[in-house]
Structure formats: structure tokens, C-alpha cells
N, C-alpha and C positions, 0 to 999 in steps of 0.2 A: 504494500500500500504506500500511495507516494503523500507524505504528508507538507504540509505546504507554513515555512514558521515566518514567520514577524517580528517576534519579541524572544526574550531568554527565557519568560515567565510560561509563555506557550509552548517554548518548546520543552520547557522540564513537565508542563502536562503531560503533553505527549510520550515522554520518557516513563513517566510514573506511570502509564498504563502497560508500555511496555514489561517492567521490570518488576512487573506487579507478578509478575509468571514466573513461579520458581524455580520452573524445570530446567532451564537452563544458565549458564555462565554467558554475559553478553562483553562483546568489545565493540567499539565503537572507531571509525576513521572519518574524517572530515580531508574532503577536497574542495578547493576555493574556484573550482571551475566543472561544466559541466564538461566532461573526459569522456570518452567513446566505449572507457574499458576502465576497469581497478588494477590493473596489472603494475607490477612491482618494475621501476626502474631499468633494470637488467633487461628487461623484455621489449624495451622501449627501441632498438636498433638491432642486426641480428650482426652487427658487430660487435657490440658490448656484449653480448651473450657468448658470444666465439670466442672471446679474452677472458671470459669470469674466473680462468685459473691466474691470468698473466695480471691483472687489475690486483686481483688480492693477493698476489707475492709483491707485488710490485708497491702497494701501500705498506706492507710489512715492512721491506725494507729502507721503505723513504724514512719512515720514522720507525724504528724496534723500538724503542722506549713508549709509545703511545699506550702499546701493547703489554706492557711487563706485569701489568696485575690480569691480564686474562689466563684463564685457565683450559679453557676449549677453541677448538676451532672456529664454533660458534658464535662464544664471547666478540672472537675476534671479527666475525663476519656482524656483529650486531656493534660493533662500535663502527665500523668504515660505516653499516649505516646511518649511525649519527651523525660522521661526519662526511655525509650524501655522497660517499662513493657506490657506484650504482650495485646492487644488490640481489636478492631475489628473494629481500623482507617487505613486507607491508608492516609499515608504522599501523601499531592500533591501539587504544587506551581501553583501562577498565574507568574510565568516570569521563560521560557524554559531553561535560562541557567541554572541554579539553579538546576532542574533536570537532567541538562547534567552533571552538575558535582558530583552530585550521581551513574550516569552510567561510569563514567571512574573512579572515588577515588580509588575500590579496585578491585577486584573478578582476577577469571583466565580465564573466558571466555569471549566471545562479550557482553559491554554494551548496555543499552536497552531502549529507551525512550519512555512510552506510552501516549497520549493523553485521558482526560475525558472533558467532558461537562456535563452539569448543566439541559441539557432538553433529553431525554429518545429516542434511538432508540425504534421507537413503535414497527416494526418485534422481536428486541433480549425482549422487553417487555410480548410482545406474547408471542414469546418461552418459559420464565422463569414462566408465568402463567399457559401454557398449560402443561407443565412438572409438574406442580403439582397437576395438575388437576381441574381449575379453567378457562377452557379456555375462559369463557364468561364474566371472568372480565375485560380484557381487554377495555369492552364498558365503564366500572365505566372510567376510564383512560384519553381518547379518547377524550372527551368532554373539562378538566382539561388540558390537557397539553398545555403548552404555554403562559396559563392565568399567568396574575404577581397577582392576588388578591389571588389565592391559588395554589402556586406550589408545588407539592410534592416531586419536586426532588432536592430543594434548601430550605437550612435554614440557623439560623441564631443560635449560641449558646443559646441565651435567650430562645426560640419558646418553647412553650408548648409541642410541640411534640419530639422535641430531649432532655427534659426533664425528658417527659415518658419514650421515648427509652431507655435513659443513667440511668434509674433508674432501666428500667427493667434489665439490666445488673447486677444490686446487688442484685436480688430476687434469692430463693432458689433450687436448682433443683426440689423440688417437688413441691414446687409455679409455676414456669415457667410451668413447665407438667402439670398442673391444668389449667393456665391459658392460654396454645396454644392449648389445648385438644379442649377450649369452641372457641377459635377464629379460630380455622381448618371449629368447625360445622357453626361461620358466613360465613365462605369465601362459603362451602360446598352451603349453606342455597341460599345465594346472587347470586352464579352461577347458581342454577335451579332454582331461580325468574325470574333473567334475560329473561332466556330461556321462562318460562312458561307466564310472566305479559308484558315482553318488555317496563320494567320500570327497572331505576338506583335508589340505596338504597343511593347514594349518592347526588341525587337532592333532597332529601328530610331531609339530615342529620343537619341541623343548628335546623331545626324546631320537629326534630325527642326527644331530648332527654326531650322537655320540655311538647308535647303534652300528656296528662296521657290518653287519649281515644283510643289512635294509637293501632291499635292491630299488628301494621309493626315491624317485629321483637320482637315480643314479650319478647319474651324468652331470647333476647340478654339484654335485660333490665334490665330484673331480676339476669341477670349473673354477672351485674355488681356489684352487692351488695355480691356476695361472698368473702370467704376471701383473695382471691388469687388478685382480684381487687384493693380490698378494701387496702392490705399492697402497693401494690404497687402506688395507689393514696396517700397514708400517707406519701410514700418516696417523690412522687414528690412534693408533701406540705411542707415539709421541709425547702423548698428554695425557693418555690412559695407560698405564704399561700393560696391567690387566685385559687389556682386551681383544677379546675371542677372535679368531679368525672365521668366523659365522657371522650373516644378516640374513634378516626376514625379507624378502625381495616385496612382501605385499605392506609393509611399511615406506617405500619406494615411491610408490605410487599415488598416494594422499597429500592433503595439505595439514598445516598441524599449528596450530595455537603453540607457542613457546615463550615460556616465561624464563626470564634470565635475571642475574642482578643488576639494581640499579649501578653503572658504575660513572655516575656522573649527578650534577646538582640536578640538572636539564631534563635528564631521563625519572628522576625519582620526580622531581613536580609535574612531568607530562601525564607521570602515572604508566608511563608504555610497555608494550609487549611487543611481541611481532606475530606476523603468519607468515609461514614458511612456505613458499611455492614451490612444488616438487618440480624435480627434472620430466619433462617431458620423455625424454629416450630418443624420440626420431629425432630430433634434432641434430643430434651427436652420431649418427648411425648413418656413415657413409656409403653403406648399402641401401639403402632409404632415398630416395629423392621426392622430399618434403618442401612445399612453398612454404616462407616464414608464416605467412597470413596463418596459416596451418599449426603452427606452434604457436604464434600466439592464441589463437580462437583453444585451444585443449587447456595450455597456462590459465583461459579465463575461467573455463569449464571445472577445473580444480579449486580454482576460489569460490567457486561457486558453490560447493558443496559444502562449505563451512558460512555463506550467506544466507540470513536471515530473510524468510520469502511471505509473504503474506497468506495465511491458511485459508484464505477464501482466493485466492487465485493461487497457484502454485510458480505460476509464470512473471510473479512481478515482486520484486523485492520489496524489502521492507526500505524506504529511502525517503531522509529528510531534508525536504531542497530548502534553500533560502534567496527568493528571489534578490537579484542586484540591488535593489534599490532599501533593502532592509540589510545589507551585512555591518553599513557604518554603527549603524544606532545599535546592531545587536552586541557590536565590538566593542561602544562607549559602554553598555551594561556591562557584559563582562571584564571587562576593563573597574568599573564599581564593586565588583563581587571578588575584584585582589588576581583576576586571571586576563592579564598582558604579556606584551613582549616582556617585559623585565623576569616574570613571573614562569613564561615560557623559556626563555632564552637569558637563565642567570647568569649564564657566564658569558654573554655577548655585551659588552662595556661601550663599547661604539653604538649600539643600539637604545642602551639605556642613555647616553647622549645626547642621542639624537629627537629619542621623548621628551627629555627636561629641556632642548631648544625648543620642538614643536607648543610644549605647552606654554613657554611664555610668548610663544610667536601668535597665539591661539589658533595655531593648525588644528 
């Protein structure tokens, strides 16, 4: 449902009906312009996407000190987004104003508030499987969602698995092609099990990597031992020495709410988080002849499954526009309720500056 705001006062109505509903964990992201798509920085040229390993070696070593209190790969993929090197995080907050005042700061068109949650439209989940042609994973899913012992669509900066993810982000393009080549043929493999045994490859996965008799996946066993695995296991050692040479390949494939620590003034008053945009696979799969258009449209189709949709249409998000002509007046309110640039951006001193001149100028 498209809700249409004016004031700060209307739009915490609006909020307060929302979050009236307990079932779920809400985040919120505000864009100051009306955008075509929510897609995360990185997706925005299919050059920046081609460098995502060369971009974040390359920030590491301009400055190694930025970095010395991170502990993950992560960490460190969630500070370059702070400091807007392009990514494949969506900025999101847990407290709404925060994001309103993202959607009125700048742009020339209508402001834009979108809602995410932390647990999976199973329908847009469908979608984004069956458009790749895995429709029967789905079931893997189905089972998992909602459990708090393993959620796939909520982590935590430390987690094994946003580890992996954020490591596989600094493998090489011909690593990456190597290494979604073999995890296309799991997903490929897992959908016409499904189908043919009417068994999930994932009730068996705790006990899967240690039985040697399994002849279940065989092949995916020994794939692990290649070298495209094998570098990107050494990466995530790095910073975990503990960890496994095993991944769940249908953790892969999702997006994921990630909570990290705050490690700045900036981030602790945004209140922020991020969502994690999965690798698509074709992209990187030089066997593959994919138009961009095509990776970005699936990239969208994954955030989408952690967007919040309207229960009486299924087809239209939950989204709070703020026509142009109400972002100034909505910014002087929040601006009175202590959430400004200064308040946004503590440690940007030239900006706070540039307020104390505007105010006596009476800009």
C-alpha cells in the first residue's frame, strides 16, 4: 500500500499501525528520490560489480588502519559502506525516523520510505527460485522459515556464513566462475532430487559432510576440495581459524538482514543495519551469456523477498512516498525532535559548519 505523508506527526501514524503487528522484526530505508529499483550501489554499473574483489582490496590497502578494530570480513565490507564505497549492502535502520530523514535530506523528486523484515515472503521467494530455475527448492525453505535455531534470513556479523559471503566478495573473477559454475550444478542436482526422491538435501546437511559412506551428493564433496573452494575457505580462516571447510550452498542464494556492531558515533545514532544482497551466480559464470539488465532484475527479485508487501495486494509494497513539496517542512520537524545533519553525521564538522552559517544567514 502506497501511503502518501505531509507531516512527521502523520507519518508516525502511519508507523504505529504498522508496528502494531508483532509478528515480525521491521527495518526501514528512506531514498530522497523516486529510483527505478532499491538495489545496493555495486549493482548500479556492471563495472563496479566486475571489480567488487579489486574495490575492496584496494580500500584495505589505501588505508589498513581504518580497518584494525574489524574483526570479519564483513565488518570490513560494512565500514567501506559507510564510507560509500560501493557495496552490495542496503543501508536500513531499526527506528523509521531515521529513514524519513534520508527521504526528505536531498533529491528533486518525491521521497521514499521502504519497509524490510527479517523473515521471507514465501510467494516473492518462489518467484526468485523459479526465475532461475530451481522451482522445487522452494521445499528446502519451507520447512526452515520461522525457526530461531536456523534462520537464513537473519544474521549476525560474526556467523560463519556472512563470513563466507563477505569473503567470497574478494575472490577473483575467474575463482567466482569456477566456483558458481559447480554450485548452479548443486542447486541444478537438489531441484531434480526433490522432484525425483521427495527428500530435502537439507535435513540431512549437519550429518552430510562428516558421513565418508554417503554417496548423497557425491560429487559436491569432492568439489569442495578444488581450488576455487579451497582459496576461498583460507580467506574465511583468516579471521576464523576454526572454520570448517563446509557451506550450505542454499544459504547462497537468499538475502539476509545482518546486524553488526556499531563501530562509529554515525552508525550507533542512524541506529543501522544492513541487507545483504546475494551473488546472483550468472553473472560471474563465463559459461553463461547473461545481459546485465538480467542480473540486475534477479539482484531486485532477492530484495524483494525480505520486502514488506501489502496483504491485500500481494503485488505492491508497503511504501511511504513524501511528495516534493513537503520534504523541507518534514526536515525542519525532524530537525525539532534533535534528528539533523549534526545528529546524522557526528563526525562530519564541515557540515555542522555549514548549519551554524545557514542558521544565522536564515537559510
Amino acid at each position: 500500500m502506497i501511503h502518501e505523508i505531509k507531516t512527521v506527526s502523520n507519518y508516525i501514524e502511519e508507523i504505529e499501525k504498522l508496528i502494531s503487528n508483532k509478528e515480525h522484526n521491521y527495518y526501514f530505508r528512506g531514498q530522497d528520490d523516486a529510483f527505478s529499483n532499491t538495489l545496493p550501489a555495486i549493482f548500479r554499473s556492471r563495472k563496479l560489480l566486475d571489480n567488487e574483489d579489486n574495490m575492496f582490496n584496494d580500500f584495505l590497502m589505501t588505508d589498513p588502519q581504518l580497518f584494525e578494530k574489524c574483526r570479519t570480513n564483513f565488518e570490513r565490507m560494512a565500514l567501506m559502506e559507510h564510507y560509500h564505497l560501493p557495496t552490495r549492502l542496503l543501508d536500513v535502520s531499526t527506528n523509521p525516523l531515521i529513514a524519513l530523514f534520508f527521504a526528505v535530506k536531498g533529491g528533486q523528486g518525491n521521497g521514499e520510505v521502504y519497509v524490510y523484515k527479517d523473515q521471507p515472503n514465501r510467494d516473492k521467494l518462489a518467484k526468485m527460485l523459479s526465475h532461475q530455475g530451481w522451482p522445487n527448492l522452494i521445499a528446502e525453505y519451507n520447512n526452515k522459515i520461522g525457526l530461531t535455531y536456523h534462520n537464513y534470513f537473519k544474521k549476525n556479523a560474526f556467523s560463519n556464513e556472512m563470513q563466507l559471503e563477505s569473503s567470497l566478495a574478494r575472490q577473483s573473477m575467474a575463482d567466482k566462475s569456477s566456483f558458481f559454475q559447480t554450485i548452479s550444478r548443486f542447486y541444478k542436482l537438489d531441484n531434480d532430487y526433490i522432484a525425483s526422491h521427495h527428500k530435502l538435501w537439507s535435513n540431512s546437511y549437519f550429518s552430510y559432510f562428516d558421513d565418508d559412506e554417503s554417496s548423497h551428493f557425491v560429487d559436491f564433496k569432492r568439489d569442495l576440495e578444488t581450488v576455487p573452494f579451497l582459496r576461498l575457505f583460507e580467506e574465511a580462516k583468516r579471521d576464523i581459524p576454526s572454520f570448517a571447510n563446509k557451506l550450505n550452498p542454499l544459504e547462497l542464494i537468499v538475502p539476509k538482514i545482518v546486524t553488526t556492531k556499531r563501530m562509529s558515533r554515525r552508525m550507533e545514532n542512524q541506529q543501522g543495519l544492513f541487507l545483504f544482497v546475494p551473488f546472483i551466480g550468472d553473472e560471474y559464470d563465463f559459461s553463461v551469456d547473461i545481459d546485465y539488465s538480467e542480473v540486475e532484475h534477479r539482484a531486485q527479485l532477492a530484495i524483494d523477498v525480505l520486502s514488506l508487501y501489502n496483504p491485500d495486494n500481494p503485488n505492491e509494497k508497503e511504501k511511504y512516498i513524501i511528495p516534493v513539496q513537503y520534504k523541507q517542512s518534514i526536515l525542519d520537524e525532524l530537525a525539532k525532535l534533535g534528528i539533523d545533519y549534526s545528529f546524522i553525521y557526528p563526525e562530519d564538522h564541515a557540515k555542522k559548519a555549514e548549519m551554524i552559517k545557514s542558521k544565522y544567514l536564515g537559510l
